[in-house]
MIZA-913519 format. One record per residue (C-alpha): residue in three letters; z negated, y negated, x. Coordinates in steps of 0.001 Angstrom, whole numbers, padded with zeros to 6 digits, always signed. Layout:
BEGIN
AlaZYX
...
This chain:
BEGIN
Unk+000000+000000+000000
Unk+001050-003412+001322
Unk+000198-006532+000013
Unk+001939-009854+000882
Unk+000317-013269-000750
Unk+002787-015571+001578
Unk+001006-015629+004764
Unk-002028-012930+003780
Unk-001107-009272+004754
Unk-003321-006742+003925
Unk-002335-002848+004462
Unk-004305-000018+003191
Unk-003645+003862+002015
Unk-002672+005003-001110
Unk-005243+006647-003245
Unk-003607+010486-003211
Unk-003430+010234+000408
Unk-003426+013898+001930
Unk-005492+012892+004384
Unk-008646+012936+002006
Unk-007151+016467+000252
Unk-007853+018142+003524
Unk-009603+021788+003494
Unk-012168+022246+006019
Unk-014453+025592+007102
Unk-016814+024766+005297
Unk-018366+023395+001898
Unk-016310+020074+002272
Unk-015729+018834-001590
Unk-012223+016982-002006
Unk-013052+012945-002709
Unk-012202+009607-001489
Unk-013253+005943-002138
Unk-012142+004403-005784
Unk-010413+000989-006221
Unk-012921-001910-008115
Unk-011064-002602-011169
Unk-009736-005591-011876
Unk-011878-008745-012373
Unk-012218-011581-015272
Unk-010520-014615-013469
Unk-013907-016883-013308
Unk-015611-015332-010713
Unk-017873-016126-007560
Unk-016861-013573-004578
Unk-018877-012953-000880
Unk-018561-010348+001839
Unk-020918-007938+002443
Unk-023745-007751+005077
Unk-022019-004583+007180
Unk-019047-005884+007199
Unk-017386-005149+010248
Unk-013825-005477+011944
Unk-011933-004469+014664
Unk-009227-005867+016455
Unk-005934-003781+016577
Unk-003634-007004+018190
Unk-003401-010441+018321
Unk-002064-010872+014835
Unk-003532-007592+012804
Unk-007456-006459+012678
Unk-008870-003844+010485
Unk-011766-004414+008412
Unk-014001-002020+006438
Unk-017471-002125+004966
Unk-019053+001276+005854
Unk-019952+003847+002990
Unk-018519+001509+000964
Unk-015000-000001+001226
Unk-011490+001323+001728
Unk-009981+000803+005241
Unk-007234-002005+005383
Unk-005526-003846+007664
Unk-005309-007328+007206
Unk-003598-010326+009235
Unk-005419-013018+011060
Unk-004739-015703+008486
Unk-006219-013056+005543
Unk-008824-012488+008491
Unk-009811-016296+008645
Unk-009573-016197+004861
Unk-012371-013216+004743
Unk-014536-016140+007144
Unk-014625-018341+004112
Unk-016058-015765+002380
Unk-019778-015635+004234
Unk-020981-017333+001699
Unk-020397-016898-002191
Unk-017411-018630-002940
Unk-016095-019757-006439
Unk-012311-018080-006743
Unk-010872-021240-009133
Unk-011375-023089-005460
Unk-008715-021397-004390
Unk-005005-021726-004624
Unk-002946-019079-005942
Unk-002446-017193-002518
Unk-005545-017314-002007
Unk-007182-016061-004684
Unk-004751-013303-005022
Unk-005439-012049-001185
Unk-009088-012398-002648
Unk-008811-010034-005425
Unk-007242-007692-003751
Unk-010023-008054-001031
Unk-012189-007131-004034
Unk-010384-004368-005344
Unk-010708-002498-002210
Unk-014728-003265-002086
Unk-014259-005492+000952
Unk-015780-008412-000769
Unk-018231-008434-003722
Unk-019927-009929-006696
Unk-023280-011480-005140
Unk-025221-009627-007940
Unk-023208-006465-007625
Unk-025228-003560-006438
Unk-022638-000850-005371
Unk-023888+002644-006862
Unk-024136+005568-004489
Unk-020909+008033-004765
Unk-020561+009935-007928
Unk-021506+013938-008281
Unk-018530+016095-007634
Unk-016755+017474-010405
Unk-015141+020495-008035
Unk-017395+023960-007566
Unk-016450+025718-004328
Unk-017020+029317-003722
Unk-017040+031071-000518
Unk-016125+034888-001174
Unk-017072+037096+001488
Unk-014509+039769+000781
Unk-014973+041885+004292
Unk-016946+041886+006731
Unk-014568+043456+008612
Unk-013025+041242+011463
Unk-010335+042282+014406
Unk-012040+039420+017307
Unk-014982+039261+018753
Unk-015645+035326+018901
Unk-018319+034353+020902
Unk-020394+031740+018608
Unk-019762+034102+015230
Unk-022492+034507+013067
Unk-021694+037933+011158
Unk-022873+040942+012388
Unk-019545+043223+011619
Unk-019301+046606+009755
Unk-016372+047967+007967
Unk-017821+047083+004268
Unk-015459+044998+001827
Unk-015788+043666-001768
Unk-014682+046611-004041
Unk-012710+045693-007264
Unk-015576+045541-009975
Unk-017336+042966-007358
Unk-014563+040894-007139
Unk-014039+040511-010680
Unk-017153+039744-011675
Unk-017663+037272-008953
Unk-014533+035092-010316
Unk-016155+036102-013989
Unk-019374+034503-012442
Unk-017616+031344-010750
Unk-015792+030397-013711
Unk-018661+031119-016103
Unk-020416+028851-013599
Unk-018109+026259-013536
Unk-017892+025471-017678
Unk-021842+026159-017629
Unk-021737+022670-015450
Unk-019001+021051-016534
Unk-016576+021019-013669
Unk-012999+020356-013913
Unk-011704+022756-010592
Unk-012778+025672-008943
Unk-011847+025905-005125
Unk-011939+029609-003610
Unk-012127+029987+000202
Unk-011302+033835+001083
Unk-013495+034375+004360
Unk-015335+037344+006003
Unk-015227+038980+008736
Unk-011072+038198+008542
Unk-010031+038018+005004
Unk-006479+038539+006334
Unk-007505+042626+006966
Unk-008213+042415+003305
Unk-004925+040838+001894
Unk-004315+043250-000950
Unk-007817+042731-002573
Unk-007453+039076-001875
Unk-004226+039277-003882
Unk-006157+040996-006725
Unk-008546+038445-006832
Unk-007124+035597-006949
Unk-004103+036642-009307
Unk-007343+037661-011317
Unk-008870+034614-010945
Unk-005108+032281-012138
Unk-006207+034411-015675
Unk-009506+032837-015567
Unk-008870+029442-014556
Unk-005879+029505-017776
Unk-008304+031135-020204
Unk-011026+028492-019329
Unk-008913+025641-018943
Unk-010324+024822-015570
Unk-007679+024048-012835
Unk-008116+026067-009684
Unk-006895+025971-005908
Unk-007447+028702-003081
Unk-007663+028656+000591
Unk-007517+031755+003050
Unk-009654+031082+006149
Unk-007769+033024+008728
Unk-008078+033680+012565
Unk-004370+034463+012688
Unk-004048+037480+014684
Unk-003061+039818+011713
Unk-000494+037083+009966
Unk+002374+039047+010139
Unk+005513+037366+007805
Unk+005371+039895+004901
Unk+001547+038476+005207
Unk+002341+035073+005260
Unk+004792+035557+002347
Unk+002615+037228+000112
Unk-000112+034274+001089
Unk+002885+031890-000118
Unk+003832+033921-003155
Unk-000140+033435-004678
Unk-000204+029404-004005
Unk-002816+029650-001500
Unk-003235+027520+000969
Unk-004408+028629+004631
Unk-007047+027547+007498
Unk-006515+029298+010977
Unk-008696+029019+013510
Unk-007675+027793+017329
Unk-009899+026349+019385
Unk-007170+025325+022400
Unk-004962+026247+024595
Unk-004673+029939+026323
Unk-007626+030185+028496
Unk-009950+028376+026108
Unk-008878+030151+022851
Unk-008946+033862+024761
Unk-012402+032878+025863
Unk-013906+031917+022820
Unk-011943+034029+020277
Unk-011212+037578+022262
Unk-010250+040758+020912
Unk-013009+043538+020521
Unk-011142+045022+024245
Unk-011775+041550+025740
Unk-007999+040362+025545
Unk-006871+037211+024279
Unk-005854+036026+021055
Unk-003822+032956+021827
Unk-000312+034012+021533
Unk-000750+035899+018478
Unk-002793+032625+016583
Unk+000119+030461+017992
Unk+002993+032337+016470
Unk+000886+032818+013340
Unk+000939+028561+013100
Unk+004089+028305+013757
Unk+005647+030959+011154
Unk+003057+029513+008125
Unk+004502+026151+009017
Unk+007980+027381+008406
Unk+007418+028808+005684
Unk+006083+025525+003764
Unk+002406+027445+003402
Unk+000080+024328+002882
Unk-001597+024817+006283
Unk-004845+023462+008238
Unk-005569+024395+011833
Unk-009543+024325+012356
Unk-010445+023887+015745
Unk-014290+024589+016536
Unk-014897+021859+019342
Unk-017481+023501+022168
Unk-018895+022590+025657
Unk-016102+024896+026901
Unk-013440+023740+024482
Unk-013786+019756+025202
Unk-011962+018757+028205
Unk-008661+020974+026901
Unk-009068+019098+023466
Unk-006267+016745+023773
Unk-003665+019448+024948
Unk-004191+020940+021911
Unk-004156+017797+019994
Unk-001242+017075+021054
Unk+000434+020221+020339
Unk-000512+020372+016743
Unk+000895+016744+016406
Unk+003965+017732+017830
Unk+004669+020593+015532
Unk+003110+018161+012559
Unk+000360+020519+012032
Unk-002601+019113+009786
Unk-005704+019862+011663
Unk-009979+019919+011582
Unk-011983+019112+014546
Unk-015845+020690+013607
Unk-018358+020696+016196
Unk-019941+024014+017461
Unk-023058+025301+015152
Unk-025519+027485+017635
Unk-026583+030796+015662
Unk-029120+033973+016501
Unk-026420+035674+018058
Unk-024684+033315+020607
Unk-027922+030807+021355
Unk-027386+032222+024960
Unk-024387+031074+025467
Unk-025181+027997+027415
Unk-021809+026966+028009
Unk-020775+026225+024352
Unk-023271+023673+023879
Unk-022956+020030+023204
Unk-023701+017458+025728
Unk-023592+014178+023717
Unk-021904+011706+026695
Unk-019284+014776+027590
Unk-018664+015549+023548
Unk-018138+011454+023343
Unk-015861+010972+026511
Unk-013625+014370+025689
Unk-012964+013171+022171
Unk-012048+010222+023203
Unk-009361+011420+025129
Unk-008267+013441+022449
Unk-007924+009927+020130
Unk-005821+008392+023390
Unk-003787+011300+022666
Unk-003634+010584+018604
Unk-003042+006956+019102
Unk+000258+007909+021832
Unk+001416+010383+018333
Unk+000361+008425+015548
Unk+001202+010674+012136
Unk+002128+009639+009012
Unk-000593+011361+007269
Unk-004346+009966+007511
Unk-006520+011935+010099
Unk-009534+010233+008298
Unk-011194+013280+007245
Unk-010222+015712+010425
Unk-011597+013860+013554
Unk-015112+014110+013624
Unk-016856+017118+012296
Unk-018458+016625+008473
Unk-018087+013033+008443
Unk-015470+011541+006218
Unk-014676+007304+006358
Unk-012169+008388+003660
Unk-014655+009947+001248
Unk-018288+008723+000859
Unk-020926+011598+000344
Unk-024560+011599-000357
Unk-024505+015450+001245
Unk-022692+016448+004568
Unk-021345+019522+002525
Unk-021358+021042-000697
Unk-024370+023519-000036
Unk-027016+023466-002686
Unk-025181+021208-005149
Unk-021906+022746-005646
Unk-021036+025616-003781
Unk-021994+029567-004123
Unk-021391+032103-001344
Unk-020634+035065-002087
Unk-020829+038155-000224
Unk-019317+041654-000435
Unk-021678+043158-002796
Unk-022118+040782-005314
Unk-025492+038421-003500
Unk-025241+034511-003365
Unk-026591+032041-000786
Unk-026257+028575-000746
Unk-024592+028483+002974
Unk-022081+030982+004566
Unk-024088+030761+007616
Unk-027154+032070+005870
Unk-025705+034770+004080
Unk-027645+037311+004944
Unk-030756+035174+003117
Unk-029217+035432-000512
Unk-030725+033953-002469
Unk-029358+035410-006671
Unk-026057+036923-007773
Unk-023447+036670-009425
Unk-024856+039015-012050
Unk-027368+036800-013042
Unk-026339+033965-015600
Unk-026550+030843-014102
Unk-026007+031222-010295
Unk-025493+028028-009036
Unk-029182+026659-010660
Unk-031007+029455-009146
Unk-029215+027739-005511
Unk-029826+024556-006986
Unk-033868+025647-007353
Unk-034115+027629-004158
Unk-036631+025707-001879
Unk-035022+028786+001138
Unk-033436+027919+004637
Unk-030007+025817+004408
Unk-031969+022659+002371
Unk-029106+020333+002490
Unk-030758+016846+001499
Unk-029288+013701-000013
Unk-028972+011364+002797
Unk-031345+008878+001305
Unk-034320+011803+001891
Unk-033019+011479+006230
Unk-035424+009635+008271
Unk-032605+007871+010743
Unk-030148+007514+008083
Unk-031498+006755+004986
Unk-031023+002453+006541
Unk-027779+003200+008171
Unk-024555+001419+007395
Unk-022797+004955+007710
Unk-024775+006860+005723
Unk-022453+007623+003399
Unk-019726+008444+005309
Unk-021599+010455+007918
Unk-024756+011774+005829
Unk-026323+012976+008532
Unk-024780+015880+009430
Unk-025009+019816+008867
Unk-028612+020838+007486
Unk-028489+024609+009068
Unk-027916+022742+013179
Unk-030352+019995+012234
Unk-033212+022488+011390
Unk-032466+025141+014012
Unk-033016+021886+016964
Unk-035764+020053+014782
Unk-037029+022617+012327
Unk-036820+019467+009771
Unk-034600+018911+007014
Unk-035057+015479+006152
Unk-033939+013655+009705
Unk-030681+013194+011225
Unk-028177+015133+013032
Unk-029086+015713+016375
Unk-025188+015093+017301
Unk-026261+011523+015631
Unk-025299+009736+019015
Unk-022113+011200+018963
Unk-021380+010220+015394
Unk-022197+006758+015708
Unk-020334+006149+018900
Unk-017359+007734+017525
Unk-016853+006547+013656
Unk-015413+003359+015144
Unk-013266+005207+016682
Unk-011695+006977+013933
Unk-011379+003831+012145
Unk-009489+002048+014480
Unk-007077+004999+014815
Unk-006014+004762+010955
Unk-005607+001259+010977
Unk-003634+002137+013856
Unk-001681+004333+011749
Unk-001370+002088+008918
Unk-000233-000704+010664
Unk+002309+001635+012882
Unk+003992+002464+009182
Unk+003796-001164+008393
Unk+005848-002113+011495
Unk+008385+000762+010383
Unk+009313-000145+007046
């Protein structure tokens, strides 16, 4: 969206911007910051207090407010024009330029009402469910949290687990059900994936709620009649690849030690020509870091859509010293990889993909959907609120009304509003950061209610992301 009011510019992203329809590993709800309707013409308009810009050139800047506005680009006459606005300022002051660069300001919550208190972002209206159909899985990756045996999800589970979600979902009034096929490697269990989910297209037209799917993949076993039959059921698919050769064979081997880089590669490559909607998540380690940008750059080459999540330490790889995060390495490496994004700027919006569970593009009270809107669900039937304490289940899908017994469980995974976060509840990024994954903040604090301990590397980093889309947007700008 471009604006021109003479000399005022302002650029921003459209609304349905894929960018903020982005799948993720993990309990990431679909959202994105609303437009402020349109005001009565008498009206008194001011910025607000975290209002912040950056400066992209000597003519163009972005501006934001964070957790609260949309991203834009604006010119340094609509920049001088945002000066004015310090102080509330009456809009039938203005001339006609003016005041239209001003509304629009307003519409995308970059100026305010001086009485207008901005609520916090609305409840969700998507349930996700994480089905656990194997627990099979043909790697041996070294920070993997599932201890693997050969047991699957028979048929009678797996029906009554989609009977159970979409029960769930009209209990609590939600408009979409999202289904994320994991294990073990869902991919080993393609045929009762198929079952399910052509099962579950009944479900979702008997109950009138819309549904989407998602296959979370390592890509080894994505052969093309595999990749077709992914394509033929409307699912998208998330493969994992953490770099290039000697970084992905190290972290994601075979059970015989070999690597798995080759195969994942070819995997990406054939999904992307066959039009499968397709996200590359990329698990970002001590180990992984400093190769980061050569596999940035790849997957912008290829125009691959792409996660970067930061390494979660679990029971069975806390001993692996060299995947942890040191905050000033993590900071410098991923700044490389942005050097690299800024000298391949996309079309697409990396808003969502560039810093673990924070989102600029989509404000959130929680850093996932765990405990509000999301069942996992494992082979035989047992729900916990997170994948990465599902062994600890917590109900099943038996019982009527899953998702309140998750919403009532006081167990491990307590994934707290970010107002309850001592350290974030006063932050100007609260909501777009929320203070990161509950599971990594209790196992270094053994607290729920702080923040992150990757908090440093948030921080430093959000303005980073930020200048890279208005990067973006004003790179498009210059091209029309």
């Amino acid at each position: 969206m471009i604006i021109h009011h003479h000399m005022y510019e302002i650029i921003s992203a459209r609304d349905d911007h894929p960018s903020l329809l982005s799948d993720c590993d993990c309990a990431c709800s679909a959202s994105h910051i609303p437009t402020t309707t349109a005001v009565p013409p008498a009206l008194r308009l001011q910025q607000h207090p975290w209002q912040q810009t950056i400066e992209m050139d000597a003519q163009y800047r972005v501006v934001f407010v964070p957790s609260v506005s949309r991203i834009a680009v604006i010119s340094y006459a609509t920049a001088e024009l945002l000066k004015r606005f310090a102080e509330p300022v009456d809009l039938d002051s203005l001339g006609p330029a003016e005041r239209a660069a001003a509304l629009q300001l307003y519409q995308l919550r970059l100026l305010l009402t001086p009485e207008s208190t901005l609520p916090p972002p609305p409840p969700p209206t998507e349930l996700i469910a994480w089905l656990h159909v194997t627990n099979a899985c043909n790697l041996r990756c070294t920070y993997c949290y599932i201890h693997q045996t050969d047991d699957a999800m028979d048929s009678v589970t797996a029906r009554s687990a989609i009977d159970a979600i979409f029960r769930t979902a009209q209990r609590h009034g939600y408009q979409q059900v999202a289904l994320k096929y994991a294990g073990g490697e869902a991919s080993l269990s393609l045929e009762r994936v198929t079952e399910i989910h052509q099962y579950a297209q009944n479900d979702a037209r008997a109950s009138g709620v819309s549904l989407r799917g998602v296959l979370l993949s390592n890509g080894v076993a994505l052969r093309q009649k595999a990749l077709e039959r992914i394509h033929s059921l409307g699912l998208g698919l998330m493969i994992s690849l953490d770099g290039p050769a000697a970084v992905q064979d190290w972290q994601r081997p075979h059970p015989g030690g070999y690597g798995s880089f080759a195969a994942v590669r070819a995997s990406i490559l054939r999904a992307r020509a066959l039009g499968i909607p397709l996200t590359v998540s990329v698990t970002v380690t001590g180990t992984s870091i400093a190769a980061l940008p050569e596999l940035v750059s790849w997957l912008l080459q290829h125009t691959i859509h792409f996660t970067l999540n930061f390494y979660r330490e679990c029971d069975t790889c806390a001993g692996v010293a060299e995947l942890r995060l040191d905050a000033a390495r993590m900071i410098a490496g991923m700044r490389a990889a942005y050097r690299t994004i800024e000298a391949h700027l996309p079309r697409y919006s990396l808003l969502g993909c560039l810093l673990d569970r924070t989102n600029p593009g989509a404000p959130h009270r929680r850093t996932c959907a765990v405990g509000e809107n999301y069942l996992v669900i494992n082979h035989n039937g047992s729900v916990a609120r997170c994948q990465m304490t599902i062994d600890q289940p917590v109900t099943s899908i038996w019982e009527p009304d899953p998702l309140t017994s998750i919403r009532q469980d006081t167990g491990p995974a307590q994934n707290l509003p970010v107002e309850e976060k001592y350290g974030c509840r006063d932050c100007v990024w609260q909501y777009w950061c929320s203070g990161g994954c509950a599971v990594a903040t209790f196992r270094a604090t053994e607290r729920y209610d702080v923040q992150s301990p990757n908090c440093t590397i948030y921080q430093a980093l959000l303005p980073d992301v930020i200048r890279l889309e208005g990067l973006r947007l004003l790179h498009r700008h210059r091209k029309t």
